[in-house]
C-alpha positions in Angstrom: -55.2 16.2 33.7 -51.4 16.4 32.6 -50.1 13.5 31.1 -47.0 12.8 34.2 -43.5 13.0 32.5 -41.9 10.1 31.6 -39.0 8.8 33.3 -35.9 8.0 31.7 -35.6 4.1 31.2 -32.8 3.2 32.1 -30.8 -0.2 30.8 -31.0 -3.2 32.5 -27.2 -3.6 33.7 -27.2 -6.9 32.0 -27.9 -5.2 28.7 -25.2 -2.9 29.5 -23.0 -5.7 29.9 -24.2 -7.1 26.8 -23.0 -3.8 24.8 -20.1 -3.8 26.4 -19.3 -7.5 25.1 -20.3 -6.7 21.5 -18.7 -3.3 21.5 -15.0 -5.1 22.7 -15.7 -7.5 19.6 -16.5 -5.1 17.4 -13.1 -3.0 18.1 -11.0 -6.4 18.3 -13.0 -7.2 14.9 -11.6 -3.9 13.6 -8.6 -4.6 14.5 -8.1 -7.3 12.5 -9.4 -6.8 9.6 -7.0 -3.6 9.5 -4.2 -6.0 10.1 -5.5 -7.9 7.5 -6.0 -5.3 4.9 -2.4 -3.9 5.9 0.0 -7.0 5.9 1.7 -7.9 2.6 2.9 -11.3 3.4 0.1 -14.1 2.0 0.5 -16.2 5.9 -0.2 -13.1 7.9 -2.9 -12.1 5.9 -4.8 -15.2 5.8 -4.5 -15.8 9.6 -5.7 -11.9 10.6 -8.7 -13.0 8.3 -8.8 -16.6 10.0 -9.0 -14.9 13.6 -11.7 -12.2 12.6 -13.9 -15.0 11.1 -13.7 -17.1 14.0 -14.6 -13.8 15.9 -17.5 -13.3 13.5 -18.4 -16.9 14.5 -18.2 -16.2 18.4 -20.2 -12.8 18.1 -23.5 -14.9 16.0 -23.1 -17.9 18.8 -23.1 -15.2 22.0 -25.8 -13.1 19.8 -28.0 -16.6 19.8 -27.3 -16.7 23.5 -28.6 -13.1 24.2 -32.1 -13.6 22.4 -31.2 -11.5 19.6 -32.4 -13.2 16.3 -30.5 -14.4 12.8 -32.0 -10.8 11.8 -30.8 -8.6 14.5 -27.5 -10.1 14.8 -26.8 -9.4 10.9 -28.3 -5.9 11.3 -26.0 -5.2 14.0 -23.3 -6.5 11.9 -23.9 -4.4 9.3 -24.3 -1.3 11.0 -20.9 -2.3 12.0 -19.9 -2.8 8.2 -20.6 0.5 6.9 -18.7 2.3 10.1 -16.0 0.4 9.0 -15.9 1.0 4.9 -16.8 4.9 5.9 -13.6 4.9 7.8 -11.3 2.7 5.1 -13.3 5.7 2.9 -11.4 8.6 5.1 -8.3 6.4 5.1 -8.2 6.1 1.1 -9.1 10.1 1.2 -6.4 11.3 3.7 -4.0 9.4 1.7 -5.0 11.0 -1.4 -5.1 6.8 -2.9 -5.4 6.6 -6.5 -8.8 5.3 -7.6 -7.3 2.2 -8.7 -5.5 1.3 -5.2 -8.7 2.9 -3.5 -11.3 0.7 -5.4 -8.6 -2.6 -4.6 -9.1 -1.4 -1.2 -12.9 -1.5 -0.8 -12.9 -4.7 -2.7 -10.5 -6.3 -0.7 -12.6 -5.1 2.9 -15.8 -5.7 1.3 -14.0 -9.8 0.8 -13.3 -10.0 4.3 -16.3 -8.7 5.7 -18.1 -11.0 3.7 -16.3 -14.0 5.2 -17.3 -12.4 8.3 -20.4 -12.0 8.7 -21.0 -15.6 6.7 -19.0 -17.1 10.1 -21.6 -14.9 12.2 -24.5 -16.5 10.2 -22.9 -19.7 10.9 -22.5 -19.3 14.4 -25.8 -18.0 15.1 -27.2 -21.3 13.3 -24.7 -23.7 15.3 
């Protein structure tokens, strides 16, 4: 009269794989940006920023591939997103940045994600 226990699901190795592919992105993606948000010189900058949209483009064109939809590729995305402001948030607080160079900061990643995740919408629509 128990229900039985439920077993443990466990992931399809191919979905594993799939992690695994958006996960390297994601760190790559992180990466850049970084780069981008570090380098003073106008040419590096705009090539970091160049490379993580074309990124951005591949991730929506493999996400496509995988069966995940417009929806779930930009959720994924932005999960990503906020991880990566929260940590530019510790960065500007260990660094004790004035709220001036701290709010040019967030505006400056919040820019470049944008151009981002508009290159994974394109992809994913290509």
């Amino acid at each position: 009269m128990l229900p039985r226990p439920r077993q443990a699901r466990r992931q399809s190795l191919t979905a594993l794989d799939s992690l695994r592919w958006f996960r390297e992105r994601g760190m790559r993606m992180s990466e850049l940006l970084l780069g981008h948000l570090d380098t003073t010189r106008r040419a590096g900058r705009d090539q970091l920023i160049e490379q993580a949209s074309l990124l951005g483009r591949e991730y929506g064109v493999e996400a496509k591939r995988r069966g995940l939809s417009l929806g779930e590729a930009t959720q994924a995305f932005l999960f990503f997103r906020a991880r990566f402001m929260a940590e530019i948030a510790q960065v500007a607080r260990r660094r004790a940045l004035a709220s001036e160079q701290a709010s040019l900061l967030f505006e400056e990643a919040d820019r470049a994600l944008d151009r981002v995740i508009l290159a994974l919408i394109q992809g994913h629509q290509a």
